[in-house]
C-alpha positions as CSV (number, residue, x, y, z in Angstrom):
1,X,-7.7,-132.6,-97.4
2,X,-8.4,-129.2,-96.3
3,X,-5.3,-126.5,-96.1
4,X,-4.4,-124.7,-93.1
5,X,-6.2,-121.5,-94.9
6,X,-9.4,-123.6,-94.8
7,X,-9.4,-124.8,-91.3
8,X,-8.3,-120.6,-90.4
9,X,-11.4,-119.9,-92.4
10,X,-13.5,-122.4,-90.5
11,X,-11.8,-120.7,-87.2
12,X,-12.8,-117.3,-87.7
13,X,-16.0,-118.6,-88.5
14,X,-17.0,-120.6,-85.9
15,X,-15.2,-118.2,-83.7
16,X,-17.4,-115.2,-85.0
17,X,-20.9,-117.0,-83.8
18,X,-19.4,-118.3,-80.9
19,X,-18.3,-114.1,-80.0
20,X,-21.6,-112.7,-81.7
21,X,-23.8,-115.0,-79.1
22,X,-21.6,-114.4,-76.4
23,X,-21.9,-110.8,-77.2
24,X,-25.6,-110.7,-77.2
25,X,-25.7,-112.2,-73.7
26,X,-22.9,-110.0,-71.9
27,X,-25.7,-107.1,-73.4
28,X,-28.7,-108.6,-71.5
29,X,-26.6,-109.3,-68.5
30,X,-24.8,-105.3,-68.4
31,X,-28.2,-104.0,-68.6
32,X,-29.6,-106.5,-66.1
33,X,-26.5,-105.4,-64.1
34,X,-26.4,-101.4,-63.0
35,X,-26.8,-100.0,-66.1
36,X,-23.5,-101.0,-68.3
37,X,-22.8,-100.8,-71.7
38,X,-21.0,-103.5,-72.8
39,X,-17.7,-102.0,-73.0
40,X,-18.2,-100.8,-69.7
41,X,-18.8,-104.3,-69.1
42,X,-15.4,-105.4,-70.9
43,X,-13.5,-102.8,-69.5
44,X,-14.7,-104.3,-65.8
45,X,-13.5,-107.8,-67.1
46,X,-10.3,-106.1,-68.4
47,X,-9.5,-105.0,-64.8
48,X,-11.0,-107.7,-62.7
49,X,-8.4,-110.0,-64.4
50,X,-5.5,-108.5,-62.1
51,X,-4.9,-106.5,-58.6
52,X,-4.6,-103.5,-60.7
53,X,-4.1,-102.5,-64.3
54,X,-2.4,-99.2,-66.0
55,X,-4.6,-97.8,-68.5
56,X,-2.3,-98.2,-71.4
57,X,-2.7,-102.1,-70.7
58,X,-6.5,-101.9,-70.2
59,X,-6.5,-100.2,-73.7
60,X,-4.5,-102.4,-75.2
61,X,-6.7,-105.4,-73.9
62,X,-9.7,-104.0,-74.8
63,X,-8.8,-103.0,-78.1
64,X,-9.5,-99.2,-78.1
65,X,-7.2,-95.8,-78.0
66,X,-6.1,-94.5,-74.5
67,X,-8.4,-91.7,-74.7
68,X,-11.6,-94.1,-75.4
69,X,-10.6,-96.5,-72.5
70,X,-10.6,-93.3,-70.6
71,X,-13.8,-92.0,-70.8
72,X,-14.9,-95.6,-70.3
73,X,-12.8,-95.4,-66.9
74,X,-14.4,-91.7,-66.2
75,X,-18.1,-93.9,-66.6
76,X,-16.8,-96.5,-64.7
77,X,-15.2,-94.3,-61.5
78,X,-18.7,-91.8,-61.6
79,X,-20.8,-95.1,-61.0
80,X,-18.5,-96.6,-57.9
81,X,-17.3,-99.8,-60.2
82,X,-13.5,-98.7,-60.3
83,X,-10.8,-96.1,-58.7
84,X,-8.0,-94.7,-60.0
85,X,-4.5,-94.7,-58.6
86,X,-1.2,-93.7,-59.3
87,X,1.5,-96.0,-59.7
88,X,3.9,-96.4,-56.9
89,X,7.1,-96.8,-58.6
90,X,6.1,-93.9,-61.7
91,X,3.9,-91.6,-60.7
92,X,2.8,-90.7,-64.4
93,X,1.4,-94.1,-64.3
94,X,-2.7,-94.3,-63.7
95,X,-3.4,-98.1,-62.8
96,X,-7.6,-98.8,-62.1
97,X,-8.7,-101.4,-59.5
98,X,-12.3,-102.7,-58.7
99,X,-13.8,-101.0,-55.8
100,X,-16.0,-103.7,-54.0
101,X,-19.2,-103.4,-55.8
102,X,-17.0,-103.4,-58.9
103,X,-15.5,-106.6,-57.8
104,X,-19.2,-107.4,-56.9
105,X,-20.7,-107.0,-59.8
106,X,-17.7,-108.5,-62.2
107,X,-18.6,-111.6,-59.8
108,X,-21.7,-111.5,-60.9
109,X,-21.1,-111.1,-64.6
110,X,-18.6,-113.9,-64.6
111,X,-21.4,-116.2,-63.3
112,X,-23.5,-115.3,-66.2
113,X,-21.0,-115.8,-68.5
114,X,-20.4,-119.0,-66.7
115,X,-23.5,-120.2,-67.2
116,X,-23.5,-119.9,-70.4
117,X,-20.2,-121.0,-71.0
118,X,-21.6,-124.3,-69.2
119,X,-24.3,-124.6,-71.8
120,X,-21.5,-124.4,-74.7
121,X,-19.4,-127.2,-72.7
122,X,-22.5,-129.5,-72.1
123,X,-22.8,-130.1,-76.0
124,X,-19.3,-131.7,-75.5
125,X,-18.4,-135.1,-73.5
126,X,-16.3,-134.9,-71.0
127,X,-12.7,-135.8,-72.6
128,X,-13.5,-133.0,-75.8
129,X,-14.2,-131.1,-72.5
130,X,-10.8,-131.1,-71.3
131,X,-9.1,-131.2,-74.8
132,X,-11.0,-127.6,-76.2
133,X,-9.9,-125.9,-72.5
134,X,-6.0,-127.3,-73.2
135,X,-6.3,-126.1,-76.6
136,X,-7.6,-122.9,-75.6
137,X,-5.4,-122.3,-72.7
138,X,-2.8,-122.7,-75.1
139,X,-4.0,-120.5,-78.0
140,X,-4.6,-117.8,-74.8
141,X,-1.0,-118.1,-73.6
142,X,0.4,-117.4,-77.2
143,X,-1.8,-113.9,-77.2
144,X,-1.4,-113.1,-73.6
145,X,3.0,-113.7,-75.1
146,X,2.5,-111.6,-77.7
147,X,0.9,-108.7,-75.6
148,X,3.9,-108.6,-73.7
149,X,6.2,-108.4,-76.3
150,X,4.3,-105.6,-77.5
């Protein structure tokens, strides 16, 4: 019987070439699409999610410092993808939003990773389908918890 280390060990495995190929192909598809670097690309993603999101957030999501997701931003603003606001209720707050062509090209992105998402899926019949997204939705919804808590 394997221990619950094991099957975390199998996890982080499995989740490691699932995120390496994945990686690979958001790459292709940022260079296919004006020019990004892929954390360029996952910043995009990052802000696409929402209406609007404050820097510290998109940081925090992304997994770099404030001052990193910054210049990613500055990148991002200079090429027409995203805008900068202040927030209503604090000024000191900087949110980012997806001008059109932003919001344009995340579509776009999405679709790839879609596609290749599809290909991942299609290994799978229909009812493991549905149980790896219910499983996954969950495991999501404990992080997305946990980022709020801080």
């Amino acid at each position: 019987m394997k221990t619950l280390e094991d099957k975390a060990r199998r996890l982080v495995e499995s989740l490691q070439t699932i995120l390496d190929d994945l990686h690979g192909m958001e790459k292709k598809t940022a260079a296919a699409h004006a020019e990004l670097s892929w954390q360029e690309l996952r910043a995009l993603h990052a802000v696409g999610r929402g209406e609007c999101c404050p820097m510290r957030r998109l940081a925090d999501t992304i997994c770099l410092s404030l001052s990193s997701a910054t210049g990613i931003i500055d990148r991002l603003v200079s090429k027409k993808l995203v805008r900068r606001d202040r927030a209503a209720g604090d000024r000191r707050v900087v949110e980012v939003a997806l001008t059109d062509a932003g919001r344009a090209l995340n579509e776009r992105a999405i679709g790839g990773a879609a596609g290749y998402a599809r290909g991942l899926l299609d290994t799978l019949a229909s009812r493991e389908q549905d149980e790896l997204l219910a499983l996954l939705s969950k495991v999501a919804e404990r992080i997305e918890e946990k980022r709020r808590e801080g």
